[in-house]
C-alpha positions in Angstrom: 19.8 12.5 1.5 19.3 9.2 0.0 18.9 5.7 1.9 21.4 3.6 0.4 20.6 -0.1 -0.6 21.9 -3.1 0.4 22.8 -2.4 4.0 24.2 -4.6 6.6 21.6 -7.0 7.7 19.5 -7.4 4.8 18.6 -10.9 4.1 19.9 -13.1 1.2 19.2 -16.4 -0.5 20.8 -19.2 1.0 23.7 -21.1 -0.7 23.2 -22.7 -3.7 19.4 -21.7 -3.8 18.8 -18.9 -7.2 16.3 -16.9 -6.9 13.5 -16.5 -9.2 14.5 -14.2 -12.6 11.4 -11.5 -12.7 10.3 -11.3 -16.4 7.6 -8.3 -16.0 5.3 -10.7 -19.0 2.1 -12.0 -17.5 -1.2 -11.9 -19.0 -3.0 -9.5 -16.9 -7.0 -9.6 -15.9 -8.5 -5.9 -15.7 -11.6 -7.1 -14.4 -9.4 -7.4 -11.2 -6.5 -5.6 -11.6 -6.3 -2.1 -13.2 -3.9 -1.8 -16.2 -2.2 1.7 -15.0 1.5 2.6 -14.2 3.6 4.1 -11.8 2.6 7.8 -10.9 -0.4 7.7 -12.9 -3.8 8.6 -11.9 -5.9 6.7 -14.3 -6.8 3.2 -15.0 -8.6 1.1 -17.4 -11.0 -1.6 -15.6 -13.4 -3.7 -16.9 -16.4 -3.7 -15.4 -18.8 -6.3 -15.2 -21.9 -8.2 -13.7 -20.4 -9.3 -10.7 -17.8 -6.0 -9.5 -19.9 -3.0 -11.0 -21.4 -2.7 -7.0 -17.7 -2.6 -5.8 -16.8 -0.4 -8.4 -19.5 2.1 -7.0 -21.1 1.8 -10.8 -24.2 -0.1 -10.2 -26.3 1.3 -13.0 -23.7 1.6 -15.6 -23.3 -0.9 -18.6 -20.9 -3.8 -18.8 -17.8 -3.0 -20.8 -14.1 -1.2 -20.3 -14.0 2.4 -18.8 -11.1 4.4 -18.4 -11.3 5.3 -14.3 -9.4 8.3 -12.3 -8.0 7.4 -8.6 -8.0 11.1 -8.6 -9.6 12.2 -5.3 -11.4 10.0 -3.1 -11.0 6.2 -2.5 -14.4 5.6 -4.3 -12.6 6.0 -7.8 -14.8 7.3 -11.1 -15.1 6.2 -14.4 -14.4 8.8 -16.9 -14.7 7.3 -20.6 -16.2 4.0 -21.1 -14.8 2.5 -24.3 -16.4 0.9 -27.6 -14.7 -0.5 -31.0 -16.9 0.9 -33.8 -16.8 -0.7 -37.5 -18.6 1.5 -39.4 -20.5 3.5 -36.6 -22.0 0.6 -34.9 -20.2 -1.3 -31.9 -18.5 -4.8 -32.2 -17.6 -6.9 -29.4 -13.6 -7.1 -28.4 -11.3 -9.5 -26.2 -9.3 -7.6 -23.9 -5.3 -8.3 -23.5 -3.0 -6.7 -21.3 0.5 -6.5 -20.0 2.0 -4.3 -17.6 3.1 -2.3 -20.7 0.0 -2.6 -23.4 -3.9 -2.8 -23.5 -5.0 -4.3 -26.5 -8.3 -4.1 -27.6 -9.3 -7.3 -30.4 -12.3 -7.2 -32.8 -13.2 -9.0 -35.6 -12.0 -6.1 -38.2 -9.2 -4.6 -36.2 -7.6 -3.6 -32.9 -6.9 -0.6 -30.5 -3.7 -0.5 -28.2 -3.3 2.2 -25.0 -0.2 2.8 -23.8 0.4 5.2 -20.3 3.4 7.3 -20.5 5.4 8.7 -17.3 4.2 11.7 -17.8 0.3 10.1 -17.3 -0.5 10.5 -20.9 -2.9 8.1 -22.5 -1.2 7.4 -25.8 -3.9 5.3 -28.4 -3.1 3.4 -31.7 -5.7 1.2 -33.9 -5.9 -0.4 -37.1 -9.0 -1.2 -39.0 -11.8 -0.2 -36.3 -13.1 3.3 -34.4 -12.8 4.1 -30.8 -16.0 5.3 -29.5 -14.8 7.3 -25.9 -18.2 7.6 -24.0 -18.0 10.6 -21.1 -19.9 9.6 -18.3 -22.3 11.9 -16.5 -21.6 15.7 -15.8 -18.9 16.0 -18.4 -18.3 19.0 -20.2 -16.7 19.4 -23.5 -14.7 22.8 -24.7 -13.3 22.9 -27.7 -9.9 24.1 -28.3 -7.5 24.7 -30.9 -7.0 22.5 -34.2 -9.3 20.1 -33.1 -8.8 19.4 -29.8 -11.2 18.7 -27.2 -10.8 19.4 -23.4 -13.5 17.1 -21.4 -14.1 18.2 -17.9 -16.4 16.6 -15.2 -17.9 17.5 -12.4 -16.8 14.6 -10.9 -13.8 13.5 -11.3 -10.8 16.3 -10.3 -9.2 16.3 -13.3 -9.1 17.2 -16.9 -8.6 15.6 -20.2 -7.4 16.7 -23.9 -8.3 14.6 -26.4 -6.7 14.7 -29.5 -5.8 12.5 -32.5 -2.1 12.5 -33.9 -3.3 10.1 -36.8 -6.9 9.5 -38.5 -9.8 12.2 -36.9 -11.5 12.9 -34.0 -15.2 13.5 -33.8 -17.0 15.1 -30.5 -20.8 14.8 -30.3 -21.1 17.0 -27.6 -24.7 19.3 -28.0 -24.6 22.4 -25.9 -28.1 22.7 -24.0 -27.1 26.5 -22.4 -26.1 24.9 -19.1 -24.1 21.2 -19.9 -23.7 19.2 -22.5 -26.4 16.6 -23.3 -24.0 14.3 -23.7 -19.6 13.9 -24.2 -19.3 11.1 -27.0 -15.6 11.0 -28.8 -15.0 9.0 -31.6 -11.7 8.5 -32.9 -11.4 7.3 -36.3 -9.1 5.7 -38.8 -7.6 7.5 -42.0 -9.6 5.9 -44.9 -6.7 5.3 -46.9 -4.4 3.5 -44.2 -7.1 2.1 -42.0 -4.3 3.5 -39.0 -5.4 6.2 -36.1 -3.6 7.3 -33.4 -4.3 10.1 -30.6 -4.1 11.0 -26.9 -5.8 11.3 -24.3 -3.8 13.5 -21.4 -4.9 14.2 -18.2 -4.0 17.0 -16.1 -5.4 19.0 -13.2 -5.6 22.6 -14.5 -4.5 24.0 -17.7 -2.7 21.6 -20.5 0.4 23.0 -21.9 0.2 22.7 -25.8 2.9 20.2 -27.1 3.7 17.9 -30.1 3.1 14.0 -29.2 6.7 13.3 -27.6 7.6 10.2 -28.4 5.9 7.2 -31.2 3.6 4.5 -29.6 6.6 2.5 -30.2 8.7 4.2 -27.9 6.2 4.9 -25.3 5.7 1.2 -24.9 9.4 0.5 -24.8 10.2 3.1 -22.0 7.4 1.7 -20.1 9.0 -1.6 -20.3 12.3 0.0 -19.1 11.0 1.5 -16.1 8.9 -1.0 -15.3 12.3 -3.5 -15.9 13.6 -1.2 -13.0 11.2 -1.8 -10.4 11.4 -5.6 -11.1 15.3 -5.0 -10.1 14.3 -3.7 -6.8 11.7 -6.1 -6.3 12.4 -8.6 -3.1 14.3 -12.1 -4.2 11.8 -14.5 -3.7 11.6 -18.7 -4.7 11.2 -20.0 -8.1 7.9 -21.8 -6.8 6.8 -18.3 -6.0 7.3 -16.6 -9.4 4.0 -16.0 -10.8 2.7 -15.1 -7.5 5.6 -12.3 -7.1 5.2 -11.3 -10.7 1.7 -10.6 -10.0 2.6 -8.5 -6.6 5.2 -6.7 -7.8 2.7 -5.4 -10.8 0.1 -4.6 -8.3 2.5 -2.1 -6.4 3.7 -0.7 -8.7 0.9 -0.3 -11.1 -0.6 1.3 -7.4 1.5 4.4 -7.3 0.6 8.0 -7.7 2.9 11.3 -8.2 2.9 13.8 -5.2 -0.3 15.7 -4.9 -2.3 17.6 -2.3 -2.3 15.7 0.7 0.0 13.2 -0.2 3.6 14.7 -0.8 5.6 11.7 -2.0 5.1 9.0 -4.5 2.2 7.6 -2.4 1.5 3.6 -3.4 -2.8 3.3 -2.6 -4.0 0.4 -1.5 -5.2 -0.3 -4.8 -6.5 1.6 -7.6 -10.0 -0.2 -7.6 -12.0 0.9 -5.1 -9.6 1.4 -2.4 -7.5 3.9 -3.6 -6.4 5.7 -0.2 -3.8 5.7 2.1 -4.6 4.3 5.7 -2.3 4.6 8.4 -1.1 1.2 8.9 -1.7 -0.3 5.7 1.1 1.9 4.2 3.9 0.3 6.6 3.5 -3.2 5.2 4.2 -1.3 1.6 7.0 0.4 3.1 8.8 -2.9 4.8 8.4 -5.0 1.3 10.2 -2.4 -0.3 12.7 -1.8 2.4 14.9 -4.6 1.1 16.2 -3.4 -2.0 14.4 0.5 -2.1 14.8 1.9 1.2 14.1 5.7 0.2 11.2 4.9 -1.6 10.2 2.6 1.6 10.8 5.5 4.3 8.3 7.9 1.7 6.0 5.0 1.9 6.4 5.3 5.9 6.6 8.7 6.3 3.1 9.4 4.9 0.8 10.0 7.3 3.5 11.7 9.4 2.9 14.3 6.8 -0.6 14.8 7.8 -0.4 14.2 11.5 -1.7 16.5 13.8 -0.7 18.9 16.5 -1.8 16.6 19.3 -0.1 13.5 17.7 -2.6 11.7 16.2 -2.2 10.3 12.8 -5.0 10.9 10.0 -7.3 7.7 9.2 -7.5 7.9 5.6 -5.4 10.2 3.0 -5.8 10.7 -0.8 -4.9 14.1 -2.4 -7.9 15.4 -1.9 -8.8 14.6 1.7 -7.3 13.4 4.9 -10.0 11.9 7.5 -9.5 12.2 11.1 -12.5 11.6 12.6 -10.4 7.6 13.1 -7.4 7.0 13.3 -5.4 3.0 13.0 -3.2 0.9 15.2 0.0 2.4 16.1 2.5 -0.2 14.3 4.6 2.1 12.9 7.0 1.6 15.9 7.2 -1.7 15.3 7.3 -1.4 11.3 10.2 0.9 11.6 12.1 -1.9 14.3 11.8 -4.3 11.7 12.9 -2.0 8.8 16.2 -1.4 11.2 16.4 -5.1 11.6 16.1 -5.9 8.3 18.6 -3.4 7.2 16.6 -1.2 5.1 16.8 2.0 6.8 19.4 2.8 9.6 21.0 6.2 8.6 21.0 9.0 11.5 19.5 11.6 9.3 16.3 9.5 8.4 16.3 8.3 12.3 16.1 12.0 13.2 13.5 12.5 11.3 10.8 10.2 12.0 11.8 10.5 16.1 9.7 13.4 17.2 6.7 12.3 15.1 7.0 8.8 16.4 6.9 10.1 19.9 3.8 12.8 19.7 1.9 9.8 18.0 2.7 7.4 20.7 2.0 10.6 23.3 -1.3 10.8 21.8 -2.3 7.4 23.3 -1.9 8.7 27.0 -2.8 11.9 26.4 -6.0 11.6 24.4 -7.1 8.3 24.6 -7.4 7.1 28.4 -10.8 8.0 29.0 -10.5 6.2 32.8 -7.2 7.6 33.4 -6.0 4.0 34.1 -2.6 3.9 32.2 -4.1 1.9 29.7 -5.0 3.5 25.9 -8.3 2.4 24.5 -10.1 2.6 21.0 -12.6 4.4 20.7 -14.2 2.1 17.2 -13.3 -0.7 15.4 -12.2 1.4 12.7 -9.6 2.3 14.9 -8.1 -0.8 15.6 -8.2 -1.6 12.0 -10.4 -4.7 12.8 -13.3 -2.6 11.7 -16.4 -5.4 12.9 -13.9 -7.5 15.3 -16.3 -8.8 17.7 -14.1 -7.4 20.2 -15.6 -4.0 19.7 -19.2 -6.1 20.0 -20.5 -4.9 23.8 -19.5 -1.0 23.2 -16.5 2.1 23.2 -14.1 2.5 24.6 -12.6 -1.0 24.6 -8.9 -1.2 26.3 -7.4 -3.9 24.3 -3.9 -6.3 24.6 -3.3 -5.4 20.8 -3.4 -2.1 21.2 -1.0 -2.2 24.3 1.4 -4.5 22.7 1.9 -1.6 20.2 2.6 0.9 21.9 5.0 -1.3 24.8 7.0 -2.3 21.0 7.0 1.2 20.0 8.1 2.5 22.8 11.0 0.0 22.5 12.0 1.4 19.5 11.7 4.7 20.5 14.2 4.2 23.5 16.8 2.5 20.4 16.2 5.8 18.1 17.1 7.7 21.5 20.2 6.2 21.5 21.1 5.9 18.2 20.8 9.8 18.4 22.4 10.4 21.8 19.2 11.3 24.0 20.4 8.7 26.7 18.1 10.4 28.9 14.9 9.8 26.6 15.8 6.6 26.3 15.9 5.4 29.6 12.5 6.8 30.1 11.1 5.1 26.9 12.5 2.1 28.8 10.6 2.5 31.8 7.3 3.4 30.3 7.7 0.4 28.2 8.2 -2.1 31.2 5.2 -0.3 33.0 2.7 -0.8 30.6 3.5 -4.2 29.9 2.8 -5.1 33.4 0.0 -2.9 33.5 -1.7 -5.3 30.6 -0.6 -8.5 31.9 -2.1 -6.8 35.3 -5.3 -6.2 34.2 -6.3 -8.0 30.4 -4.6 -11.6 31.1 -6.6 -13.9 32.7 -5.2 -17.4 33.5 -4.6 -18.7 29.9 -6.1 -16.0 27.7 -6.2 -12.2 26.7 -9.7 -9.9 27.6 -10.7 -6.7 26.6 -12.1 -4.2 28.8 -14.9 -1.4 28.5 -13.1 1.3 30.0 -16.7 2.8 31.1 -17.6 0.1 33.5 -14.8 -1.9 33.3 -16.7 -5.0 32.5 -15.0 -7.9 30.9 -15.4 -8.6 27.4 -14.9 -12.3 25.8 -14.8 -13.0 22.4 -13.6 -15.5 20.1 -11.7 -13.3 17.5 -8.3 -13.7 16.7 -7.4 -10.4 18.2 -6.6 -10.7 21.9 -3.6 -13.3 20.5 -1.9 -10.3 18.6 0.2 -9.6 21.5 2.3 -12.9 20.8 4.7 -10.2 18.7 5.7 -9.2 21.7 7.8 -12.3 21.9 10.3 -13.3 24.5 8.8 -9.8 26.5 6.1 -12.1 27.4 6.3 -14.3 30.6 6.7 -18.4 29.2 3.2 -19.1 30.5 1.9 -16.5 28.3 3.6 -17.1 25.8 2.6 -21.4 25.9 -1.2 -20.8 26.2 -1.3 -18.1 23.2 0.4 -20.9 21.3 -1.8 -23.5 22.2 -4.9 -21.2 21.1 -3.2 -20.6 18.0 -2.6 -24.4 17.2 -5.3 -25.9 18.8 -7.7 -28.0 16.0 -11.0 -26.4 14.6 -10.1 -23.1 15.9 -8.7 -20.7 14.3 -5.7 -22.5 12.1 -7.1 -23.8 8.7 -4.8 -24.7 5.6 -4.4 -21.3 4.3 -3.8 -19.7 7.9 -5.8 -18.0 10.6 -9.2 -17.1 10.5 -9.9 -13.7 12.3 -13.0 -15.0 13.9 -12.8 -18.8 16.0 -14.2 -21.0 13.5 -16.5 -22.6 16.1 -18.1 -18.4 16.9 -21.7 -18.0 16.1 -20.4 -14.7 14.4 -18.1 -16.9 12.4 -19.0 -15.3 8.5 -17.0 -16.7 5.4 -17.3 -13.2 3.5 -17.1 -11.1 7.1 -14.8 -8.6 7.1 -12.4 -9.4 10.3 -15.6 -11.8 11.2 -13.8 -14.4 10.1 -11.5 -13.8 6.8 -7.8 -14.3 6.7 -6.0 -11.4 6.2 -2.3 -9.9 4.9 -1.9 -8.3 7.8 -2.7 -10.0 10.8 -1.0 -12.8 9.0 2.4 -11.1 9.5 2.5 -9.8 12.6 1.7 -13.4 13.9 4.0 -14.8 12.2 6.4 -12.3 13.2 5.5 -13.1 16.9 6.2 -16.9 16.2 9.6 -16.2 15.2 10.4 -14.3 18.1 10.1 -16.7 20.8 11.5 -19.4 18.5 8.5 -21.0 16.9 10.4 -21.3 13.5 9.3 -24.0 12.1 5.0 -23.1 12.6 6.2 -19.1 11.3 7.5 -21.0 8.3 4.3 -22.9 7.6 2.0 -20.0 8.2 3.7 -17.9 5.3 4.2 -20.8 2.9 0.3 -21.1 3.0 -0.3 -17.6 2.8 1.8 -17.4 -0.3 -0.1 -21.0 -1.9 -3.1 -19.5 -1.0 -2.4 -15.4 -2.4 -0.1 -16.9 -5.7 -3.4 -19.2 -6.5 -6.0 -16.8 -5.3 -4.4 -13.2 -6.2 -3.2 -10.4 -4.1 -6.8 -9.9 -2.7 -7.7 -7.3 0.2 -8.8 -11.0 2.3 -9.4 -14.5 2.1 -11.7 -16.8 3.1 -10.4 -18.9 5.2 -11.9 -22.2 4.6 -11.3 -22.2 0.9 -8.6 -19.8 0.0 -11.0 -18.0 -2.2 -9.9 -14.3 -2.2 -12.6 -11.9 -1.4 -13.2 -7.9 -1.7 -10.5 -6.1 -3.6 -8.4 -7.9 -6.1 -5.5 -5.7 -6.4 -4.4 -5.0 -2.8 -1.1 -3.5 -2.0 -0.6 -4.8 1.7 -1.5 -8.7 0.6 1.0 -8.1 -2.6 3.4 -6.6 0.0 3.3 -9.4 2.5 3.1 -11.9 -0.2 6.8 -10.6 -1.5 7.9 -10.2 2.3 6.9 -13.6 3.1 8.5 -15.3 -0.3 11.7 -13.2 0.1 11.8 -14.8 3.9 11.6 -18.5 2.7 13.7 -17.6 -0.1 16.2 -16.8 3.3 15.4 -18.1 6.4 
C-alpha cells in the first residue's frame, strides 16, 4: 500500500506568500559535501589538510578519491584520482553539481556522471585519468580489456572499462597481491576524447554494453533529481540556497536496500557518518513526511526492521552491521504524533504496522531498563540518550533522567491514539493510565522547586548539571503543571545562559565544562533544536518557537547543514553533510513558510 500525499492537515504557505522555485543548480563543495546520488554507494570527496583525520585517511595524500559508504560508518577510499598530460600529473579545479563532476586542467578536462543503476560513467578531452587503488586492492583481468579491482576493504567490487580511448592497469602480481592497482585511462590520439566506466557491484558484474551516452546519463540524473526537488518541503524565498543545499544533502545521502537495511535507507551523511542511528532517522522521516510520506514511513520504519525480541531497538545500522550493545532515545512515539499531526501518514494499514513495534520498544524501558525497580527507565550511557558526553551522564550509570521520561509519557500518548484509531479501546485506556502515572512519577521524584535533576538509580543521589538536557521535557507541553512549565521558560530565556543568536547551547554558557567544539558540551545542535522548539509551541510560546528556527535556519543556510554548531559563532563543526540538520533545516523553513 502506498501513503498517499497531500493529506488533510498538511501545512501550506500562507496567502499571498510564493514559495521559493527549487532549481537543483548550485555550485557544490566536495571537500564537504560528497558528489553522489540517490541509491548510490560511492562518492567522490576531496580530501585535504584539514578533513583527511575525519575522513579516517590521515596518511594519505591530498587530492580527489572516489569513496564507498559501503559497510561501516567509517567510509573507504577506493581510487584516488589524478589528470595526466603525457604521463605526468597536472593540477585541476574541481566543479560540481548535483548532476556533474568536472575535473579542469590546463590541457583538458574529465567529467563523472552516477547513473541509477550506481554506475560511474567518465568522459575527458585532452588529458588522462590516472585511477590510483588504495591499499589491499586486487586486480583480475577479465574479458576484452576489462579489469575487475577488488579490495580487502571495501565490500564491494569494481569493473573498469573504457568505452572510448584505452585503459592501462599497472597491476604487478607478487604470488600473493598485487604490488600495486594503478589504472590509467587514456584518450584516443586522433580525437583527444576517452570515455569509460567504472561499475560497482557486490558479487559478480553482469556483462553489458554502456546503456546510455554520457549525455543521457547526465540528463536522467537531472530528471530524477528534478523529482525529488518536487517533493521537497515549500519553504521561503530568503531560505532558498539554504534548502537547495538540504535538499541535495538528502538526497545525495541515500542508499538502495541492502543487508541490514531493507529500504531506501537515507545515512546520516556519506562522509564519515554514514549509518543509521535510531533517532536520527525520524527527523529524516518527518521532513519528508510533507510531500513523500511512503518514502517518510521507510525512513521511520528502519530500525523496527532490526529491533529485537525483547524490544529494544539497534544503536547503529549500515548493511553490514547493526550494533546493539546501545541503543537511542525513544522519540519515535513522538516523531510518529507529529507525522499524524502534520498529515503525512494516517492510513490504518501503515498505523497497524508500526503498533506492535512501537509498544515492545516502549515495553523494553520497564522491562529491561529499571535497574531499581522504581517505575522510572534509566540510561545506562550517554550514548544512549543520544547526548553522548552530556554532563548529565558526569557522576556515573544508570542515570534516571526527565528526557528520557518525557519520551516515553509522549509515546505512550500516541500509542493510546493508534489504539484507537485501530479499535483496541481497551489498550488504549491503559496506555492512558501508564502515561498519567509516569508523569507524576517524574514530577514526583526529578522536579525540584524550579528545575529538573537527574538521579543515579544506584544510590539515588542527586545529580546537578548545567546542560541543556533536564529542559527537554518542556515538549511535553500543556501536560506540564504552569509552574513547570514558567521556570523551564525562564531557564531557557534567561541572559548568558544557554540562548545565544543562533540558538541553545547544549552546555550553560556560564559551566566550567562549557567547550566551543564539545560535542553536546556545549554545541547547538539539529535536534535538540527542534524538539524545543516543538515544546515552545505547545504551551503557546509562538512567537520565541518562531525566533528559535529563524536563527537556526540564518545560522545552517550561512554555515551549511553541519552535524553541530558552535554556538557563539555559528560556525558549523564535525560533519558537513548531515541529514538530520538538512532535515530540520527544511522542517523549520517549511514552518515559517506556514505558521
Amino acid at each position: 500500500m502506498v501513503i498517499e500525499a497531500g493529506a488533510q492537515g498538511t501545512s501550506v504557505a500562507k496567502p499571498g506568500v510564493e514559495p521559493y522555485p527549487y532549481t537543483g543548480r548550485f555550485a557544490l563543495d566536495i571537500t564537504k559535501v560528497p558528489f553522489s546520488r540517490y541509491g548510490s554507494t560511492v562518492a567522490f570527496s576531496k580530501f585535504t589538510e584539514e578533513n583527511l583525520a575525519s575522513f579516517h585517511a590521515a596518511g594519505l595524500p591530498v587530492g580527489v578519491y572516489l569513496r564507498s559508504v559501503y559497510g561501516d560508518q567509517r567510509t573507504h577510499p577506493v581510487f584516488r584520482v589524478e589528470l595526466l598530460d603525457a604521463d605526468k600529473p597536472v593540477p585541476f579545479v574541481v566543479e560540481a553539481s548535483p548532476s556533474l563532476l568536472r575535473l579542469k586542467a590546463a590541457k583538458g578536462m574529465v567529467e563523472f556522471c552516477i547513473t541509477a543503476s550506481g554506475d560511474v560513467k567518465l568522459r575527458g578531452r585532452g588529458v588522462s585519468l590516472r585511477l590510483i587503488a588504495q591499499d589491499g586492492a586486487l586486480a583480475v583481468p577479465n574479458y576484452a580489456n576489462h579489469w575487475e579491482i577488488n579490495s580487502e576493504r571495501v565490500m564491494e567490487k569494481y569493473m573498469l572499462w573504457a568505452t572510448h580511448g584505452s585503459l592501462h592497469m599497472d597491476a604487478p602480481w607478487n604470488g600473493l597481491s598485487n604490488l600495486r592497482v594503478v589504472a590509467t585511462y587514456s584518450p584516443d590520439p586522433d580525437s583527444l576524447h576517452v570515455e569509460g566506466e567504472i561499475d560497482t557491484y557486490p558479487s559478480v558484474w553482469v556483462p553489458h554494453e554502456s546503456r546510455e551516452t554520457f549525455d543521457e546519463s547526465v540528463r536522467a540524473v537531472d530528471q530524477d533529481y528534478g523529482h525529488w526537488l518536487k517533493l521537497m518541503p515549500d519553504v521561503p524565498r530568503a531560505f532558498g540556497p539554504g534548502a537547495e543545499l538540504a535538499a541535495y544533502v538528502n538526497w545525495t545521502s541515500v542508499v538502495d536496500p541492502s543487508g541490514y537495511l531493507d529500504r531506501p535507507a537515507m545515512l546520516m551523511s556519506k562522509n564519515w557518518m554514514a549509518a543509521i542511528w535510531s533517532w536520527d532517522h525520524c527527523f529524516n522521516a518527518m521532513a519528508l513526511s510533507f510531500k513523500d510520506p511512503e518514502l517518510a514511513f521507510q525512513q521511520y520504519m528502519l530500525p523496527f526492521d532490526n529491533q529485537r525480541p525483547e524490544g529494544a531497538l539497534p544503536d547503529e545500522t549500515t548493511s553490514t552491521s547493526n550494533e546493539i550493545n546501545f541503543t537511542k532515545p525513544p522519540i519515535h512515539g513522538w516523531a510518529l504524533a507529529w507525522m499524524i499531526q502534520h498529515g503525512g501518514i494516517t492510513d490504518r494499514a501503515h498505523l497497524a504496522q508500526i503498533y506492535v513495534p512501537l509498544a515492545r520498544w516502549t515495553n523494553w524501558y520497564f522491562q529491561y531498563r529499571d535497574s531499581n525497580h522504581d517505575g522510572l527507565p534509566e540510561y545506562n550511557h550517554g550514548y544512549d540518550s543520544g547526548w553522548d558526553n552530556s554532563t548529565v551522564m558526569l557522576p556515573g550509570m544508570p542515570v534516571e533522567t526527565a528526557d528520557l521520561d518525557s519520551f516515553l509519557i509522549l509515546q505512550m500518548d500516541t500509542l493510546a491514539d493508534l489504539a484507537a484509531r485501530l479499535g483496541k479501546d481497551a489498550e488504549g485506556t491503559e496506555w492512558h493510565a501508564r502515561s498519567n502515572e509516569l508523569l507524576e512519577r517524574m514530577l514526583s521524584t526529578l522536579w525540584r522547586k524550579d528545575h529538573f535533576v537527574a538521579v543515579r538509580a544506584s544510590d539515588g543521589s542527586t545529580i546537578e548539571s548545567q546542560s541543556l538536557l533536564p529542559f527537554i521535557p518542556i515538549i511535553l507541553g500543556k501536560r506540564l503543571p504552569s509552574d513547570v512549565r514558567n521556570k523551564l521558560i525562564q531557564g531557557l530565556t534567561e541572559p548568558g545562559r544557554f540562548r545565544t543568536t543562533h540558538g541553545y547551547a547544549t552546555e550553560s554558557l556560564t559551566s566550567k565544562y562549557y567547550t566551543t567544539d564539545g560535542y553536546w558540551r556545549g554545541p547547538i545542535w539539529a535536534p535538540a533544536t527542534m524538539l524545543l522548539a516543538e515544546g515552545l509551541d505547545s504551551i503557546g510560546e509562538h512567537a520565541l518557537a518562531r525566533k528559535v528556527r529563524e536563527d537556526f535556519c540564518r545560522m545552517a543556510q550561512q554555515s551549511g547543514m553541519y552535524e553541530n554548531f558552535d554556538a557563539i559563532s555559528g560556525k558549523g563543526l564535525r560533519d558537513p553533510a548531515y541529514t538530520w540538520t538538512s532535515s530540520v533545516f527544511l522542517i523549520f523553513a517549511h514552518q515559517l513558510l506556514s505558521g
